[in-house]
C-alpha positions, 0 to 999 in steps of 0.5 A: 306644956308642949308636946313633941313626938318621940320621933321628932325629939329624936331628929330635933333634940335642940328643938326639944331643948329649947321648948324645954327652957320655957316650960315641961316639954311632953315626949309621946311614942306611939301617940302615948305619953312617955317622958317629960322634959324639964330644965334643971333650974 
């Protein structure tokens, strides 16, 4: 699983969609998981 911060989803969303496509994407804010990113299939 990759990670991005929440941060860096925020300016890099397409990024975070891609990182996505190929496996769970982990979001962290504050150094702290927060959300995890999956595709829909």
């Amino acid at each position: 699983m990759q990670s991005m911060s929440a941060n860096g989803a925020k300016y890099g969303f397409g990024r975070l969609i891609d990182l996505a496509r190929t496996s769970p994407a982990l979001v962290s804010k504050h150094a702290r998981p927060a959300v995890v990113v999956a595709t829909v299939e």
